[in-house]
C-alpha positions as CSV (number, residue, x, y, z in Angstrom):
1,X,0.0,0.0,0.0
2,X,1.2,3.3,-0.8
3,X,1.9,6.0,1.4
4,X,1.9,9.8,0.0
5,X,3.7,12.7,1.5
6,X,1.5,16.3,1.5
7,X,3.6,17.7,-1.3
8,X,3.0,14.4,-3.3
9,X,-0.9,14.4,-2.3
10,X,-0.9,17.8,-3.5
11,X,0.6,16.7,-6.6
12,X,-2.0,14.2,-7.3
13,X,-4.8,16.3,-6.6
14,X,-3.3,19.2,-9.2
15,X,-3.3,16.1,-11.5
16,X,-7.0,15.1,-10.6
17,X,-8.2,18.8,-11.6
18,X,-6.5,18.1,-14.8
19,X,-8.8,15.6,-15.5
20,X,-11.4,17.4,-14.3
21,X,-12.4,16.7,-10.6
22,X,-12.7,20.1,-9.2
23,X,-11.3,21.1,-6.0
24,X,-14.6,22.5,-4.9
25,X,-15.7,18.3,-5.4
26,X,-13.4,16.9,-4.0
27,X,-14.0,18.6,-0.7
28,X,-17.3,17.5,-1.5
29,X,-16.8,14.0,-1.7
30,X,-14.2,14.2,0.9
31,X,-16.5,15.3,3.4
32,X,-19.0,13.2,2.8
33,X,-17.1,9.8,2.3
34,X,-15.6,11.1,6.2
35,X,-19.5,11.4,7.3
36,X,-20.4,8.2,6.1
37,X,-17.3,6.2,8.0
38,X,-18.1,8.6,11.2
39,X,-21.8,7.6,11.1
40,X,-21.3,3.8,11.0
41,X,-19.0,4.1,13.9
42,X,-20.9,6.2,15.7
43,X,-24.3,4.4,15.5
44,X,-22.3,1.4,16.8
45,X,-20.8,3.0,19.6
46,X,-22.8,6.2,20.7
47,X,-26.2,4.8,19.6
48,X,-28.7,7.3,19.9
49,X,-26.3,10.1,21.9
50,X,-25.8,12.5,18.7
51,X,-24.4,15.7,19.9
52,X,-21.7,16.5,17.4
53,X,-18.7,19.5,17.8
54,X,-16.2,19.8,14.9
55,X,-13.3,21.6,15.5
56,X,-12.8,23.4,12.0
57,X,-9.6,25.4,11.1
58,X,-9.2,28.0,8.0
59,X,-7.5,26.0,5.0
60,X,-9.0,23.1,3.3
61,X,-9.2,20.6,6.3
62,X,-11.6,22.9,8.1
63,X,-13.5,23.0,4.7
64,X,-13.5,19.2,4.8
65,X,-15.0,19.7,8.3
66,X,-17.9,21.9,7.3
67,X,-18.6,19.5,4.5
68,X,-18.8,16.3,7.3
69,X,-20.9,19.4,9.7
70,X,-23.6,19.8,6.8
71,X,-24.1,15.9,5.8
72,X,-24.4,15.1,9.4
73,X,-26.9,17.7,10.3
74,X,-28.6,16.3,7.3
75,X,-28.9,13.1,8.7
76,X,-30.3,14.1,12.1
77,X,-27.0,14.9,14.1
78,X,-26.7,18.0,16.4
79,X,-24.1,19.7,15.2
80,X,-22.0,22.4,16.0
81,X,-19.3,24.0,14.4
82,X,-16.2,25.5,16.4
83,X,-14.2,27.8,14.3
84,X,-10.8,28.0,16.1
85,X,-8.6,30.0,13.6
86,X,-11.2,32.4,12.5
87,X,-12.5,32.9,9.3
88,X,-12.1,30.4,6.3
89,X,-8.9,31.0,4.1
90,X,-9.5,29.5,1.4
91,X,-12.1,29.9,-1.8
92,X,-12.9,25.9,-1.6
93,X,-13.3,26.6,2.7
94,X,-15.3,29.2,2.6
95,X,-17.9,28.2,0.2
96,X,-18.2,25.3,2.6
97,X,-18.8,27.9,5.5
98,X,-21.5,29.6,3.6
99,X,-23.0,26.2,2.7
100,X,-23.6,25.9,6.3
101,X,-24.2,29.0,7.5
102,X,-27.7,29.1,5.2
103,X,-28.2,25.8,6.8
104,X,-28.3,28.0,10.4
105,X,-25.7,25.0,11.6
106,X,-25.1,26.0,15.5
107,X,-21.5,28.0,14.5
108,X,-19.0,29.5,17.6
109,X,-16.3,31.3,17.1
110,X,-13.3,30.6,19.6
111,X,-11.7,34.1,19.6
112,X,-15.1,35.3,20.4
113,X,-16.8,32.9,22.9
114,X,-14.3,30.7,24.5
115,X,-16.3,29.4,27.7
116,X,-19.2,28.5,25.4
117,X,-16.9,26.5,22.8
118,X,-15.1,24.9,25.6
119,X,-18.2,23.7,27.5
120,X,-19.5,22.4,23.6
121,X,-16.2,20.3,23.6
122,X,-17.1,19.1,26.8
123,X,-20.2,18.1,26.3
124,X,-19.9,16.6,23.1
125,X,-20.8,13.0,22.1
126,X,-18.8,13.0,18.9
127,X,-15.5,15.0,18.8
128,X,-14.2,15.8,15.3
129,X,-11.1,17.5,14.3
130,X,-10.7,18.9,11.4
131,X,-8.2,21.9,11.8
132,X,-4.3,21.2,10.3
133,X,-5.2,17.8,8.5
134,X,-1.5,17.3,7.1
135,X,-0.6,21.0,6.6
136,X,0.3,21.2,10.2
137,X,4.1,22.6,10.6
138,X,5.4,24.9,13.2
139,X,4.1,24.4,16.8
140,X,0.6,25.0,18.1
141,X,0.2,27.7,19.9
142,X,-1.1,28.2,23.8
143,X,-4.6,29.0,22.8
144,X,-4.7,25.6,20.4
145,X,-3.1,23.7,23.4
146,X,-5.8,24.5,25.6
147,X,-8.8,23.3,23.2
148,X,-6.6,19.9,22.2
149,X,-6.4,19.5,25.9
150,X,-9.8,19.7,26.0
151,X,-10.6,17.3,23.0
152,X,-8.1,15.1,24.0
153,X,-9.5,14.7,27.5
154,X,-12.7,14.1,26.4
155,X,-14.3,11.2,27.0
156,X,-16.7,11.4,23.7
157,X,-16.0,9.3,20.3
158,X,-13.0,11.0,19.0
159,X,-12.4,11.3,15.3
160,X,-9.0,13.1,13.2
161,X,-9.6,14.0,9.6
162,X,-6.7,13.0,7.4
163,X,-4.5,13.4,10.1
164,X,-4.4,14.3,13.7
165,X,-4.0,17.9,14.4
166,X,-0.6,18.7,15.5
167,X,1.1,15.8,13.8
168,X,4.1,16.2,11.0
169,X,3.1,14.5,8.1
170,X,6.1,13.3,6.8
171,X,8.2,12.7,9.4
172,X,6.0,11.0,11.9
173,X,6.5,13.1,15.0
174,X,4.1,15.1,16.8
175,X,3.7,18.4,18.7
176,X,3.3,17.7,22.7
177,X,0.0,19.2,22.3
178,X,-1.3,17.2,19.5
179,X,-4.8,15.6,18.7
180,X,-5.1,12.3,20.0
181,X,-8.2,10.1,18.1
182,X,-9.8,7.2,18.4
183,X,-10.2,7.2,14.6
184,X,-8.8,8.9,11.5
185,X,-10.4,8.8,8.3
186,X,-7.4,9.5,5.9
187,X,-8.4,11.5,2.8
188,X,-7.5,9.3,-0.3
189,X,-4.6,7.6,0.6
190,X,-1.7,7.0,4.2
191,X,0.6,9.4,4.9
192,X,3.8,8.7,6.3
193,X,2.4,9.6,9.5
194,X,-0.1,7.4,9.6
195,X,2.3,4.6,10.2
196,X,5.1,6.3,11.5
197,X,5.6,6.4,15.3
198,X,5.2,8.5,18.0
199,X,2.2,9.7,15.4
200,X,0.5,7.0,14.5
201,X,0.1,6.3,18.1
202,X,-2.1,9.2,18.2
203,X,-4.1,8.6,15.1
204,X,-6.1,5.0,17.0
205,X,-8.4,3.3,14.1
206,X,-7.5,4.3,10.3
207,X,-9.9,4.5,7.8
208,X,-9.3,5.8,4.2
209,X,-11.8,7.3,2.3
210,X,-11.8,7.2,-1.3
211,X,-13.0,10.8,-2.6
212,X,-13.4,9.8,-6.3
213,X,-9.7,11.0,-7.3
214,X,-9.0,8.6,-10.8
215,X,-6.3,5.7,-10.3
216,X,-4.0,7.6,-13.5
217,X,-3.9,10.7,-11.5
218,X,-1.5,8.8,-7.9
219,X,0.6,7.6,-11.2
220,X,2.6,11.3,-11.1
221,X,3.5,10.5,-7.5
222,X,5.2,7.0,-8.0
223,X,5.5,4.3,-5.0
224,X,8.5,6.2,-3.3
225,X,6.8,5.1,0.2
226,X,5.0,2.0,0.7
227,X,3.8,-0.4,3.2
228,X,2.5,-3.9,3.9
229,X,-0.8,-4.9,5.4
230,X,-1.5,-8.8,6.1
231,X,-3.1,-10.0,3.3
232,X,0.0,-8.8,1.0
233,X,2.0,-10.7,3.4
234,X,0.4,-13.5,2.6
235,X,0.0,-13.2,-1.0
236,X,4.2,-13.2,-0.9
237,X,4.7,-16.1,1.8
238,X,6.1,-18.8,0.3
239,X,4.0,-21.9,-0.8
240,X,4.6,-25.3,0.1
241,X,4.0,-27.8,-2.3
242,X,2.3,-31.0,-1.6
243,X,5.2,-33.2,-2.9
244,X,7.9,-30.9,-2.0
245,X,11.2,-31.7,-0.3
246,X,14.3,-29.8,1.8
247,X,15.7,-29.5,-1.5
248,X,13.1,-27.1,-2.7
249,X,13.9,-24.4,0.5
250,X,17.0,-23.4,0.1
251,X,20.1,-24.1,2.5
252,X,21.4,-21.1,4.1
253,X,25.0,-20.6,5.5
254,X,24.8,-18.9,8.3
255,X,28.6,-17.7,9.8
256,X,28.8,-16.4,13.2
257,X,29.7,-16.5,16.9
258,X,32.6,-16.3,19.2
259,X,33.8,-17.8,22.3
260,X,32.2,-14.6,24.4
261,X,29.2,-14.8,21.9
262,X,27.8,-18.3,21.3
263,X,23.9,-17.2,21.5
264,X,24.2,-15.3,18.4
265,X,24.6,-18.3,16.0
266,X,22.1,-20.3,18.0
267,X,19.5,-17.4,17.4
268,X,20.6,-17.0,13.9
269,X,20.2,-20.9,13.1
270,X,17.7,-21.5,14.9
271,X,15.0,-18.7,13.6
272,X,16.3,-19.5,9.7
273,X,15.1,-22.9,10.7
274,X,11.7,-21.6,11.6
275,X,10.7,-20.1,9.0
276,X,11.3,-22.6,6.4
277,X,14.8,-23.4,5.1
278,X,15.1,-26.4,4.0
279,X,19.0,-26.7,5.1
280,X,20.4,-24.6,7.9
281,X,24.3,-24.7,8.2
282,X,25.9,-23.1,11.2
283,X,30.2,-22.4,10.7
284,X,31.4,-21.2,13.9
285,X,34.7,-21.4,16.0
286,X,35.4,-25.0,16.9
287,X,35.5,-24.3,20.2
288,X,31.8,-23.7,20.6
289,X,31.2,-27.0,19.0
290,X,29.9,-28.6,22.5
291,X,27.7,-25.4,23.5
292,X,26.3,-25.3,20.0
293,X,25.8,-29.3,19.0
294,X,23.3,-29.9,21.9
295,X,21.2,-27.2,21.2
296,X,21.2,-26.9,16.9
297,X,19.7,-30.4,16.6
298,X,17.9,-30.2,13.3
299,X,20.8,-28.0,11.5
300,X,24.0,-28.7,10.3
301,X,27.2,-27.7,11.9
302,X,30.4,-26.6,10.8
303,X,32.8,-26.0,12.9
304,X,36.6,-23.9,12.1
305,X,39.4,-22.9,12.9
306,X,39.7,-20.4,15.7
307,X,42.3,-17.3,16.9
308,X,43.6,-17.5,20.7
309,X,40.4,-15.6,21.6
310,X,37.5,-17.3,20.5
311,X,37.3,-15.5,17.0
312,X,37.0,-17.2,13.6
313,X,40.8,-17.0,12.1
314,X,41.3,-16.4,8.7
315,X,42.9,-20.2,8.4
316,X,39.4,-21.2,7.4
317,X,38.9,-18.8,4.8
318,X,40.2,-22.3,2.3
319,X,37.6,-24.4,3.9
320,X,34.8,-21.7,3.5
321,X,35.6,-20.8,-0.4
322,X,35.4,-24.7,-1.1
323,X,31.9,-25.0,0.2
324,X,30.6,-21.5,-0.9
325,X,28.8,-22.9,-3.9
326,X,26.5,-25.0,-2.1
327,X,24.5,-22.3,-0.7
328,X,21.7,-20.2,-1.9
329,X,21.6,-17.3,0.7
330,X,24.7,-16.4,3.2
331,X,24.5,-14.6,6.6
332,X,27.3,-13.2,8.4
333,X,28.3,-11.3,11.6
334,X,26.1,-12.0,14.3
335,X,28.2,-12.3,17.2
336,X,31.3,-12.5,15.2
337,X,33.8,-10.3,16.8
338,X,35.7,-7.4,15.5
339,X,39.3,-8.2,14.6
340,X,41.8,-8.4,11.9
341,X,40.9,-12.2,11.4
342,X,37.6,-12.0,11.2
343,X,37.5,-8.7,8.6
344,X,39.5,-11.4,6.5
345,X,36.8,-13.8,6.6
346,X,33.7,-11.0,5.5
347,X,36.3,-9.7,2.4
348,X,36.4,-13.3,1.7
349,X,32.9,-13.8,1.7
350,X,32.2,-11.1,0.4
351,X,34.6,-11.1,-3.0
352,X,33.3,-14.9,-3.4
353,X,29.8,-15.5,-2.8
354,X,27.9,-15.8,-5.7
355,X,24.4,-15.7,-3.8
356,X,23.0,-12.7,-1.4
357,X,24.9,-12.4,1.9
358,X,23.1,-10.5,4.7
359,X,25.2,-8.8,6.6
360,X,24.6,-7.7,10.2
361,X,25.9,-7.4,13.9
362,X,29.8,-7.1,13.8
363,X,30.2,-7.7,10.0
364,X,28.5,-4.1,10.0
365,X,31.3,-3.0,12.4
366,X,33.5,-4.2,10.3
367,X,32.4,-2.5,7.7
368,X,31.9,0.4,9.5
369,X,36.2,0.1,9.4
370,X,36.3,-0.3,5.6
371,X,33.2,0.4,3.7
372,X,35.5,0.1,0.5
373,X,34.9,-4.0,1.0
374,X,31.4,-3.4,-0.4
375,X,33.2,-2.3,-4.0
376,X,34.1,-5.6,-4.4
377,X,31.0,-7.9,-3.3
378,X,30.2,-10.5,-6.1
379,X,26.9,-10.8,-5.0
380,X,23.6,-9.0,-3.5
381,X,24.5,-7.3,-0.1
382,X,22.3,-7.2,2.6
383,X,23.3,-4.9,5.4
384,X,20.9,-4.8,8.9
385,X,22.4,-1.8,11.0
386,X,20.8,-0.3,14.2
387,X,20.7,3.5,14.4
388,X,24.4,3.4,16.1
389,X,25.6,1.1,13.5
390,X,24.0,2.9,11.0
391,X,25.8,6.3,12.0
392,X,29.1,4.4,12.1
393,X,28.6,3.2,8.7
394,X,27.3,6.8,7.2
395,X,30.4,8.3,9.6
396,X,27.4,10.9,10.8
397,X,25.5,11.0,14.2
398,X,22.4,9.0,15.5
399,X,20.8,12.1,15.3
400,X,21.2,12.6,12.0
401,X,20.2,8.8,11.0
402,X,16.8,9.6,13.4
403,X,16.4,12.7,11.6
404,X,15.0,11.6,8.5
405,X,15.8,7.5,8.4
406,X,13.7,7.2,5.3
407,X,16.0,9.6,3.1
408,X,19.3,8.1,5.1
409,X,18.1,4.7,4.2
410,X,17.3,5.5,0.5
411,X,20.4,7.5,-0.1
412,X,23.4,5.2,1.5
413,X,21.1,1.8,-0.6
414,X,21.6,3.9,-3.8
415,X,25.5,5.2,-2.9
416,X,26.5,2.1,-2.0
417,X,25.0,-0.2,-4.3
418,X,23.1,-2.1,-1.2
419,X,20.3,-3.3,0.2
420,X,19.9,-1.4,3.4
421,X,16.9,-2.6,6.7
422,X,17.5,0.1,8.7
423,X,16.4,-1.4,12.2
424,X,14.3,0.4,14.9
425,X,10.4,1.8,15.6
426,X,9.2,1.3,12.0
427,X,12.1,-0.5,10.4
428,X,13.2,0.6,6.6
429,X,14.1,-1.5,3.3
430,X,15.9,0.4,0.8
431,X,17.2,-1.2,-2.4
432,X,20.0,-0.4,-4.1
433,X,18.3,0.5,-7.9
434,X,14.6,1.2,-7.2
435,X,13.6,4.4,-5.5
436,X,10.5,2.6,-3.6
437,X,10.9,2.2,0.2
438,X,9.6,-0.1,2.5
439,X,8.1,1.2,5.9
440,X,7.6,-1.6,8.5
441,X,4.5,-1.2,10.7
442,X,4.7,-4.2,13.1
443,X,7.0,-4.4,16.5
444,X,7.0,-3.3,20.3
445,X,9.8,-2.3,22.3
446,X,9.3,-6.1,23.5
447,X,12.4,-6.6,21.0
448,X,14.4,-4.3,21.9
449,X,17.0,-6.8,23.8
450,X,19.9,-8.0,22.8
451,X,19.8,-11.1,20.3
452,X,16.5,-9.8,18.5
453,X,18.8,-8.8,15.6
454,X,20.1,-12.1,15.6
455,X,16.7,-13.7,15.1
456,X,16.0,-10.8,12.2
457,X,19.2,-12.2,10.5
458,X,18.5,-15.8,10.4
459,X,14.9,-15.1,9.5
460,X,16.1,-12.7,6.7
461,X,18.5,-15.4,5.3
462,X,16.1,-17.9,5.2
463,X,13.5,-16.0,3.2
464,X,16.1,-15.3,1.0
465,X,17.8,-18.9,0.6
466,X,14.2,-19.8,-0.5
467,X,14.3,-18.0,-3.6
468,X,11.7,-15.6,-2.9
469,X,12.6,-12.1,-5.0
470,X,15.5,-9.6,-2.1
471,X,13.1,-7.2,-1.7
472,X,9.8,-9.4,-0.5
473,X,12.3,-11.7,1.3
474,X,13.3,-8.5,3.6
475,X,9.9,-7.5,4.5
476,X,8.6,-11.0,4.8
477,X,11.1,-11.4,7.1
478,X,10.7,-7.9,8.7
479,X,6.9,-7.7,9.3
480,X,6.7,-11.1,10.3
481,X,9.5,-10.5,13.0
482,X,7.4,-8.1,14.3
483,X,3.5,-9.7,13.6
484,X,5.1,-12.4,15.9
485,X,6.3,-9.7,18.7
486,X,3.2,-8.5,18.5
487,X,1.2,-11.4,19.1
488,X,3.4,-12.2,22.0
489,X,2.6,-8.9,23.2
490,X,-0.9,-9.8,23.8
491,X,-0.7,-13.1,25.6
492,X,2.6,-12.3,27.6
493,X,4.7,-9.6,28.8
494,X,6.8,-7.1,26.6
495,X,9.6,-6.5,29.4
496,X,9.8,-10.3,29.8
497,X,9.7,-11.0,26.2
498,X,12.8,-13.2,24.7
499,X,14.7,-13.6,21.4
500,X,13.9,-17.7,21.8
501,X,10.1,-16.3,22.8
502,X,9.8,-15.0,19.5
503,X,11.6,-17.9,17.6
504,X,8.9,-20.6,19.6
505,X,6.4,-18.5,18.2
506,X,7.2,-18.4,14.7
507,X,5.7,-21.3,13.8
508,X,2.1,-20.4,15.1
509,X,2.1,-16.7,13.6
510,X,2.9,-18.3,10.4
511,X,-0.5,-20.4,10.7
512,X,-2.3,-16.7,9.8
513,X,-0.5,-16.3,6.3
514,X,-0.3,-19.9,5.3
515,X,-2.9,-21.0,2.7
């Protein structure tokens, strides 16, 4: 599903009125789509309690909001409208206003009647606010606070159009004084914020209306920004077929681990297992061989030479290149180690692999030491950095990676001739030659322990060793490392929640996309 910045919903509504959809109806039919979808909820949830105030502001939202006023009083609501910026700025708006006005809608203006409008807000059934939409930049100001205070304390049905008031469209965060709904109707299509977080937290329910804008006119804007939803999810999960055999799934490589890390390669093995490789071969230091042998039952094992400290040496870089060719996907660097030896091994990989190789943990460090080692990859590159690896690898701050990680993701994918999951709250898959991102929208902070990268790896690799297409292998495995998180969530606890939780759980999440 696509997701449109306002400049690029702008866009496509310059390129509806080319085609001849006024902006005059698509108010029109944006209102009235939001009425319908407020109605059905509220008939469910109020009942008969019909006492409607909607907060309108001067540009087009506020229009929208007369527009959703008008069709409701129509229908039998008590409605009143709560101008709280004065006048209506724009031609489309104020027609709106008019439209009501002859209808004698109860109308307040804020400026000019505060204790009545507050006590309306108060009072209310139905809350509706329709004041920045996605417009809103800036800050809101004291007087603003106080009525979104009011609103958001409320105990009436709560409703955002397009987009809670006080929310940045694009980049997801929010104003401390912003809307908070129980539902938002989106106008036509998402916006970023919609699934972005802390915003999207505020947004509750989402709803999107269609207003009648033609399918030719979103072609101006591209796919620059998309999401999944579960049923595309399943459409891309791979199929089993009746007569099929391990042959058919792939076999992964998956080289990690150290002597002070031996969970990592046990997480990584054991998740690729999971989620449906057919082959699973674990090369770690021979040392480990004892830890690791009772506990990876159902994969292969391959264990190499070692340095002094627990690290794999580069004497097993022959061993390695001889069995390369049997593999269809490669993972390396979860709990690897960072040392001269061990960069050896990743160039090696890396220079010789003829089939993707998903990088993550300390192969990104050691990247992060020599990013010229990417110049010379034979093969697809996966890397999975955290915002602290992904500021060592861009040599910038975490800041800066948090600043805009949609933009950092795209632009170091494209530079570097990568494909780039840039980890976190809403995790994001950039490819190296396509200008389409992927923004993930499943997760909780249950995952945010050490090891949960380590499951992400193994599930990536085994997507990807299954011969599904690099780009729906990453968010396979992506959203469904977080669909299972989130199912967790609800029968367990978040603070108690484990890496080997979520890989136990795999195989019952999976049940919901399976045919």
């Amino acid at each position: 599903m696509r997701l449109l910045t306002s400049d690029e919903m702008k866009r496509v509504e310059a390129n509806a009125t080319q085609r001849g959809l006024s902006y005059q109806r698509m108010m029109e039919n944006a209102g009235a789509a939001c009425a319908r979808n407020l109605r059905s909820i509220v008939e469910k949830e109020a009942g008969t309690r019909r006492n409607v105030a909607i907060l309108c502001g001067k540009g087009n939202n506020g229009g929208d909001g007369f527009v959703i006023g008008r069709k409701l009083f129509e229908s039998g609501y008590r409605v009143c409208l709560i101008l709280v910026a004065g006048y209506p700025g724009t031609n489309e708006a104020e027609y709106m206003y008019k439209m009501c006005a002859e209808l004698n809608i109860p109308t307040i203006w804020y400026d000019a009647d505060q204790p009545k409008a507050n006590k309306t807000i108060q009072t209310a059934d139905v809350l509706v606010d329709a004041v920045f939409g996605f417009s809103f930049h800036g800050a809101v100001n004291p007087e603003l606070a106080q009525v979104f205070k009011l609103f958001n304390e409320s105990q009436a049905v709560k409703f955002a159009i397009d987009m809670p008031s006080g929310a940045y469209c694009e980049s997801g965060l929010c104003d401390e004084n912003c809307i908070s709904a129980d539902y938002t109707i989106a106008v036509s299509a998402l916006k970023p914020a919609h699934i972005l977080h802390p915003a999207s937290d505020c947004c509750g329910d989402i709803i999107v209306a269609n207003i009648g804008i033609p399918d030719e006119s979103f072609a101006v804007v591209g796919y620059r920004l998309y999401t999944y939803h579960a049923n595309e999810i399943s459409d891309r999960f791979p199929r089993r077929k009746i007569d099929a055999h391990k042959g058919d799934f792939g076999h992964l490589l998956c080289i990690c681990g150290s002597r002070t890390m031996p969970g990592a390669a046990f997480l990584a093995t054991k998740a690729a297992l999971r989620c449906g490789a057919g082959l699973v071969t674990c090369a770690f230091p021979k040392s480990l061989y004892h830890t690791l042998s009772v506990k990876l039952t159902e994969s292969l094992l391959l264990p190499l030479e070692e340095t002094a400290e627990g690290a794999l040496s580069r004497q097993c870089i022959p061993t390695l290149l001889r069995k390369l060719d049997q593999y269809d996907a490669i993972v390396i660097g979860c709990g690897l180690s960072v040392c001269e030896d061990t960069a050896a091994v990743l160039q090696s990989v890396l220079e010789n692999a003829s089939v993707p190789v998903i990088v993550d943990a300390d192969g990104i460090n050691l990247l992060s030491r020599n990013i010229d080692l990417l110049q010379n990859a034979a093969a697809p590159v996966i890397l999975t950095p955290h915002p602290k690896e992904m500021a060592r690898l861009a040599q910038c701050s975490v800041s800066e990676v948090q600043a805009d990680r949609a933009a950092m993701a795209r632009r170091f994918a494209q530079e570097q001739g990568v494909y780039l999951v840039l980890k976190g709250s809403n995790t994001v898959i950039a490819s190296p030659d396509d200008d389409r991102l992927y923004v993930n929208v499943t997760g909780n902070n249950g995952l945010a322990k050490g090891g949960s990268g380590d499951v992400l790896a193994g599930m990536l690799g085994a997507f990807t060793a299954q011969k599904v297409s690099l780009p729906d292998a990453l968010c396979l495995g992506v959203y469904l490392h977080g669909y299972c998180a989130d199912e967790l969530a609800q029968k367990t606890s978040k603070t108690g929640m484990l890496p080997t939780d979520v890989i136990e759980a795999l195989p019952e999440s999976f049940a919901a996309f399976e045919d």
